[in-house]
C-alpha positions in Angstrom: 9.4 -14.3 71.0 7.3 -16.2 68.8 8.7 -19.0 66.1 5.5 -19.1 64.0 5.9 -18.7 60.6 9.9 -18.3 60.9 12.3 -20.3 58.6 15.0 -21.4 60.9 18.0 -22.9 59.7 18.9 -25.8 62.0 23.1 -26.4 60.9 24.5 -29.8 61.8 20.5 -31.0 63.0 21.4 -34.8 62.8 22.3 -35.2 66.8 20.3 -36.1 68.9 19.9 -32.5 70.5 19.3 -31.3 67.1 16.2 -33.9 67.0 14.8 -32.5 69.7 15.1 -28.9 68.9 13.8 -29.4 65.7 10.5 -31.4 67.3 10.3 -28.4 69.7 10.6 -25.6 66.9 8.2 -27.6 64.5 5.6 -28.2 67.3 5.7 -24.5 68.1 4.8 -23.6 64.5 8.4 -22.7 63.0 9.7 -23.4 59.1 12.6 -25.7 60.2 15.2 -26.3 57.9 17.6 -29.0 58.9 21.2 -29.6 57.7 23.5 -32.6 57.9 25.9 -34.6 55.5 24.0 -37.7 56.1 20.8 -38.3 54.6 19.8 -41.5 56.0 20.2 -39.4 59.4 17.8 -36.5 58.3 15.2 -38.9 57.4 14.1 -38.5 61.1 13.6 -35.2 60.8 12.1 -35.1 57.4 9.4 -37.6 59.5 9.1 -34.5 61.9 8.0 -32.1 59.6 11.5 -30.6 58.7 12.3 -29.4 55.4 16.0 -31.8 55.1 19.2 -30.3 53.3 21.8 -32.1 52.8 24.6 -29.5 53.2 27.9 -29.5 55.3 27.7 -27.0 58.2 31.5 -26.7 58.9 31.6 -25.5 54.9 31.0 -21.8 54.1 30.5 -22.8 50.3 28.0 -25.7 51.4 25.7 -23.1 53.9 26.3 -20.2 51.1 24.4 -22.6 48.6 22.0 -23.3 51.0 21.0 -20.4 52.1 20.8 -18.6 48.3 18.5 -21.8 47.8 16.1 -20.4 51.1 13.5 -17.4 50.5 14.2 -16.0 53.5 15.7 -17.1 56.7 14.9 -15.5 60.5 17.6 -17.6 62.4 20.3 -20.2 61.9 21.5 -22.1 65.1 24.8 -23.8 64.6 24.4 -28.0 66.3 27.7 -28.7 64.9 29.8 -31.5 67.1 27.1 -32.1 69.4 
């Protein structure tokens, strides 16, 4: 399955797994989106390419915002507590 072109909502992206997925998905031609409460932590992945949100992924209110924010949106992968 390809991930060009798809938005992908990344929730909790500020670990270091979530780094690396976000690198992988960006390098492979996806929309990333990537969530965390700490914004000093998604400027690394604002440097990646990511669009950064900060948003609360253990908050349905927060993610609700978010995602009526978002045009569209083909995946979200939860990364929280990693």
């Amino acid at each position: 399955m390809s991930v060009t072109d798809r938005t992908i909502v990344l929730a909790g992206a500020t670990s270091p797994s979530g780094l690396a997925l976000a690198r992988a998905l960006v390098d492979a031609g996806a929309r990333v989106v990537a969530t965390g409460r700490s914004s000093e932590r998604l400027h690394a992945l604002d440097a990646l390419g990511a669009q950064v949100e900060v948003a609360d992924a253990t908050s349905l209110a927060s993610m609700t915002e978010l995602a009526s924010r978002l045009q569209a949106i083909d995946a979200v992968i939860p990364l929280v507590g990693g």
